[in-house]
C-alpha positions as CSV (number, residue, x, y, z in Angstrom):
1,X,13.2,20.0,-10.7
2,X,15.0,16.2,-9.5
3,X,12.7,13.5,-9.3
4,X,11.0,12.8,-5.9
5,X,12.0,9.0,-5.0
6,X,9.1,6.9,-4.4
7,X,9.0,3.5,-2.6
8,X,6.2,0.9,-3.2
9,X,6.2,-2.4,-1.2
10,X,4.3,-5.3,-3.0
11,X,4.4,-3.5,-6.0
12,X,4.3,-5.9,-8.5
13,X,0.9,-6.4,-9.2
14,X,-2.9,-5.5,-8.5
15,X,-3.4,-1.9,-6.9
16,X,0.9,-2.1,-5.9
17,X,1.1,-2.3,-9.7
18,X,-1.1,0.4,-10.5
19,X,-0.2,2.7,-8.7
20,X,3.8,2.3,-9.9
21,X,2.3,2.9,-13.6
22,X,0.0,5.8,-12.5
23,X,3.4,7.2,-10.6
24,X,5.5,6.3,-13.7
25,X,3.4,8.2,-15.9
26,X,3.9,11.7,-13.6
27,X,7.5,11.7,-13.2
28,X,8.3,9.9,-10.2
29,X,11.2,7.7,-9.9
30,X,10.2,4.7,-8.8
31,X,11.8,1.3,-6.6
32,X,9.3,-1.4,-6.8
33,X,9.4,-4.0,-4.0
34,X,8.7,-7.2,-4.1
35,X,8.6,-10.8,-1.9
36,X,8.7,-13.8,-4.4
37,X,7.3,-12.3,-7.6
38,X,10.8,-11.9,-9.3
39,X,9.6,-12.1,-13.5
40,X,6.9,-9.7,-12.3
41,X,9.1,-7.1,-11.1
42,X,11.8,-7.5,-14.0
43,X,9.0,-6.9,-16.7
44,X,7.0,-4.0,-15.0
45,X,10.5,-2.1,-14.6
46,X,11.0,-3.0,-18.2
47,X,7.5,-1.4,-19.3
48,X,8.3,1.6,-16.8
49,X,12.1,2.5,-18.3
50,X,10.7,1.5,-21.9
51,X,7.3,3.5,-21.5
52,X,7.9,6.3,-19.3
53,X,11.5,7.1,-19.2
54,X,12.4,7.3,-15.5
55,X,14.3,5.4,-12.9
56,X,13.5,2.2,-11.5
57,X,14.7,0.2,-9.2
58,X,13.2,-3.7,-8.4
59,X,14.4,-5.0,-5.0
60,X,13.2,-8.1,-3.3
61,X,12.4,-7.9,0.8
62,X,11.0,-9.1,3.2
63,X,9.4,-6.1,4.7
64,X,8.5,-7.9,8.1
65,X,12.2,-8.5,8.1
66,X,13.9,-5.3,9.8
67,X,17.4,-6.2,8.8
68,X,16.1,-6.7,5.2
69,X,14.3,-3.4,5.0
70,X,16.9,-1.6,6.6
71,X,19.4,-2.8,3.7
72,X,16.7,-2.1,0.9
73,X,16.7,1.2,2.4
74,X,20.5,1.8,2.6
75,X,20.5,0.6,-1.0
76,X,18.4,2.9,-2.3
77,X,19.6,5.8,-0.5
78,X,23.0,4.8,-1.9
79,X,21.0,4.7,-5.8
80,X,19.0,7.6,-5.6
81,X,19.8,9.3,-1.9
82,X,16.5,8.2,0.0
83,X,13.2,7.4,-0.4
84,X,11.2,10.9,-0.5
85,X,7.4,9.1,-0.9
86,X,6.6,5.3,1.0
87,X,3.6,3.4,-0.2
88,X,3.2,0.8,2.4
89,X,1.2,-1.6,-0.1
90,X,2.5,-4.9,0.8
91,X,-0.1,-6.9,2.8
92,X,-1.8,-10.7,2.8
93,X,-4.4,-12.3,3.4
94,X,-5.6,-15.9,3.9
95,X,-9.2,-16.3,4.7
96,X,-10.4,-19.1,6.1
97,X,-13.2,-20.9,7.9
98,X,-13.0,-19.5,11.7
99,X,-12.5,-23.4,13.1
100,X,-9.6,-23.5,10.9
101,X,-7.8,-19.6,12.1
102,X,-5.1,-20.4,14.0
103,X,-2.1,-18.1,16.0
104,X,0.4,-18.8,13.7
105,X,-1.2,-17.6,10.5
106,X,-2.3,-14.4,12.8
107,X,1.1,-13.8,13.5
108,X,2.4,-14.2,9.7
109,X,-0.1,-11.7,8.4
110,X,0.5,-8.8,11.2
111,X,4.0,-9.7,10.7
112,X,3.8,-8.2,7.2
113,X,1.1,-6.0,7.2
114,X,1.3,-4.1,10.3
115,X,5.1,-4.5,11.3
116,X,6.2,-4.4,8.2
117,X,4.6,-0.9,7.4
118,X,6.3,0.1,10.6
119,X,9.6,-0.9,9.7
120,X,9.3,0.8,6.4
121,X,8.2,4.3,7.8
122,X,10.2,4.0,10.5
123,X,13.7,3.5,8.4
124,X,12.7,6.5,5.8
125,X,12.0,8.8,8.2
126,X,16.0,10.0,8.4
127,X,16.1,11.4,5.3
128,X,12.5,12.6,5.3
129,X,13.1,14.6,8.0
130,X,16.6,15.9,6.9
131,X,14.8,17.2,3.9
132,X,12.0,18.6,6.0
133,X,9.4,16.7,3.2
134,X,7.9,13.5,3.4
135,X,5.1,11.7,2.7
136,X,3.5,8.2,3.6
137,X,0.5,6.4,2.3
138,X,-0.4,3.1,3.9
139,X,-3.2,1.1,1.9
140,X,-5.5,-0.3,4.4
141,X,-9.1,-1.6,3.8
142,X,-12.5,-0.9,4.9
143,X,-12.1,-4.2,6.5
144,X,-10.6,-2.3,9.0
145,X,-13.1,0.5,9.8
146,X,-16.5,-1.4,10.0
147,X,-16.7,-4.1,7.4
148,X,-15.6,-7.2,8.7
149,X,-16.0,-10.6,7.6
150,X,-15.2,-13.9,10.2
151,X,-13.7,-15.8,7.2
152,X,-10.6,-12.7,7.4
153,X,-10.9,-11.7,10.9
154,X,-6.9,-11.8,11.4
155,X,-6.4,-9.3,8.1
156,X,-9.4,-7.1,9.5
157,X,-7.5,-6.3,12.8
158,X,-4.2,-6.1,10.6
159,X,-6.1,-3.3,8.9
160,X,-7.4,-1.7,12.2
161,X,-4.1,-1.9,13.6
162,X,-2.8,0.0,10.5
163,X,-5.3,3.1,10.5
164,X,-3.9,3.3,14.3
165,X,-0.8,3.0,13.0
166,X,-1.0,6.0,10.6
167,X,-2.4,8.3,13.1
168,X,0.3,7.8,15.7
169,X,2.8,8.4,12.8
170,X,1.3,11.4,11.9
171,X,1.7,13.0,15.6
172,X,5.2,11.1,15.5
173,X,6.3,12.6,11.9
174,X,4.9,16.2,11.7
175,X,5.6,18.7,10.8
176,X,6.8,17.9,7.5
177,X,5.7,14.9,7.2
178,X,2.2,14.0,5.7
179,X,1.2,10.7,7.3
180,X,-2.5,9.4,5.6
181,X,-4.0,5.9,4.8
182,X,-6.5,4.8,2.1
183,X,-9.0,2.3,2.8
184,X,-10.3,0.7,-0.4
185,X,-13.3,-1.4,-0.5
186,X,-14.1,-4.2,-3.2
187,X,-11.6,-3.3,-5.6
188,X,-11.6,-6.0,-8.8
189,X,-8.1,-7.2,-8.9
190,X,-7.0,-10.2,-9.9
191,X,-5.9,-11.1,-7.0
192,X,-9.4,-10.1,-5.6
193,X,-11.7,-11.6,-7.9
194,X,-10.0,-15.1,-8.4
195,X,-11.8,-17.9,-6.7
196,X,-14.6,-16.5,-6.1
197,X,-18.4,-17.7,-7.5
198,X,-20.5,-15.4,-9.9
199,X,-23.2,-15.2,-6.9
200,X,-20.8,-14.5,-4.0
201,X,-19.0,-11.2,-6.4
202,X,-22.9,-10.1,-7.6
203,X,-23.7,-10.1,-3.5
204,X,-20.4,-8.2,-2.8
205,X,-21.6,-5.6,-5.8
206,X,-25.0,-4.9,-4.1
207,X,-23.6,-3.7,-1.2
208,X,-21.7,-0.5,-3.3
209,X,-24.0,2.1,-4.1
210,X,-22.1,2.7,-7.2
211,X,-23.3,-1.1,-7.9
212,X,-20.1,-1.7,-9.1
213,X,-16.4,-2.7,-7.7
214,X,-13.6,-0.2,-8.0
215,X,-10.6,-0.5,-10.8
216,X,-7.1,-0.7,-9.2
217,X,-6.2,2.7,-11.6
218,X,-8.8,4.4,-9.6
219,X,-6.8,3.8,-6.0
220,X,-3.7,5.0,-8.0
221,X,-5.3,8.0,-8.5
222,X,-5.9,9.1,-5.3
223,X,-2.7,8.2,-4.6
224,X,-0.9,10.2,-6.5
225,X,-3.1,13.2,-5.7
226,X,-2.3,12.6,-1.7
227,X,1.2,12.7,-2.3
228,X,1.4,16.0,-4.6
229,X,1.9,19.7,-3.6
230,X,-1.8,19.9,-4.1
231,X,-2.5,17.5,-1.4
232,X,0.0,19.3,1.5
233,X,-2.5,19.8,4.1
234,X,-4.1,16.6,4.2
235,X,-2.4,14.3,7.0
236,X,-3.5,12.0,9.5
237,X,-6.2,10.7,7.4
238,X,-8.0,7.2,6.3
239,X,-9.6,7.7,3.8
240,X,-12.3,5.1,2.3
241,X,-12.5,4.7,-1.9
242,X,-15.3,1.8,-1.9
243,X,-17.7,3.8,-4.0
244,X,-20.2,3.7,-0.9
245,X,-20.4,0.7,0.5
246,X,-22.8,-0.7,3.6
247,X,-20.8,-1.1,6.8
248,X,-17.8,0.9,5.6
249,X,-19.5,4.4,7.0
């Protein structure tokens, strides 16, 4: 059986990373994007070909940048015929003290995390639907369900705006398309746990039932179960991996 073509935007590292490895591992064929992280991208493709055997493709974008995605696209369809699995990863965040938010910043993060998740899906869909298959995961957060936090209140509506976003994909995209998002809670990547003081992390933790954060591997996971055979009639979904969490239910 060919290789289903999978799409993962921020992929170079933290969950976007672990989730291309987990993928990797079970035969997909993979095309990692990425924004600025270039080295990143050219040694996780290296480990991918070296470790796993299949094809990968690293391709730099701007996914809030329709004429970029539309070319990433165009390439890849030319590569490997279309992208048959989108993982709309990419996303930032800059918290900051509320005093200090201002419209511009706003703008910058729903530019990427909302609109570009909408450009993506929205240029995949052709050959989706030609094949009558298709599926789309967008990563969210429990930031935007009912944890919030002032210090990221532009991200939090990004995310809010995103589970909406998934939902009216879902009506849009059926019936063979499977349109879900995940909403992970305090997950410990890098990216996550850097700057950060021992006392504000040990708070965060005793808010989790599981009195623990969550391990990027373990959003990979469900990942790759929501976009196998096994998985076909779960759609218009968000679905919260925060190992209980206060606020988040």
């Amino acid at each position: 059986m060919e290789r289903r073509v999978v799409l993962i935007t921020g992929g170079t590292g933290g969950i976007g990373k672990a989730i291309a490895l987990e993928l990797a591992r079970n035969n997909y064929d993979l095309v990692i994007n990425f924004h600025s992280a270039q080295a990143k991208a050219e040694q996780l493709k290296q480990q991918i070909e070296n470790e796993f055997g299949v094809r990968c493709m690293i391709y730099q974008a701007d996914v809030s940048n329709e004429d970029e995605v539309d070319q990433m696209i165009t390439e890849i369809e030319n590569e490997f015929g279309g992208v048959d699995i989108l993982i709309n990863n990419a996303g930032i965040d800059e918290p900051d003290l509320f005093a200090n938010k201002n419209a511009k910043t706003f703008r910058k993060i729903l530019d990427v995390n909302v609109i570009g998740a909408f450009n993506c899906a929205k240029r995949v869909y052709r050959h989706m639907a030609e094949n009558k298959f298709g599926k789309i995961i967008n990563i969210s957060s429990t930031n935007g369900i009912n944890t919030y936090y002032p210090m990221c209140l532009d991200y939090d509506a990004s995310k809010a705006a995103l589970n909406s976003l998934t939902h009216d994909l879902a009506m849009q995209y059926g019936p063979y398309i499977n349109v879900n998002a995940i909403a992970p809670g305090f997950i410990g990547t890098e990216k996550e746990l850097d700057g950060y003081d021992e006392e504000f992390l040990k708070e965060e933790t005793e808010k989790i039932f599981l009195k623990r954060y969550g391990r990027p591997e373990e959003v990979a996971h469900l990942v790759r179960f929501l976009i196998s055979d096994e998985a076909a009639y779960i759609n218009n979904s968000i679905i919260r991996i925060d190992g209980g969490q206060y606020g988040s239910y």
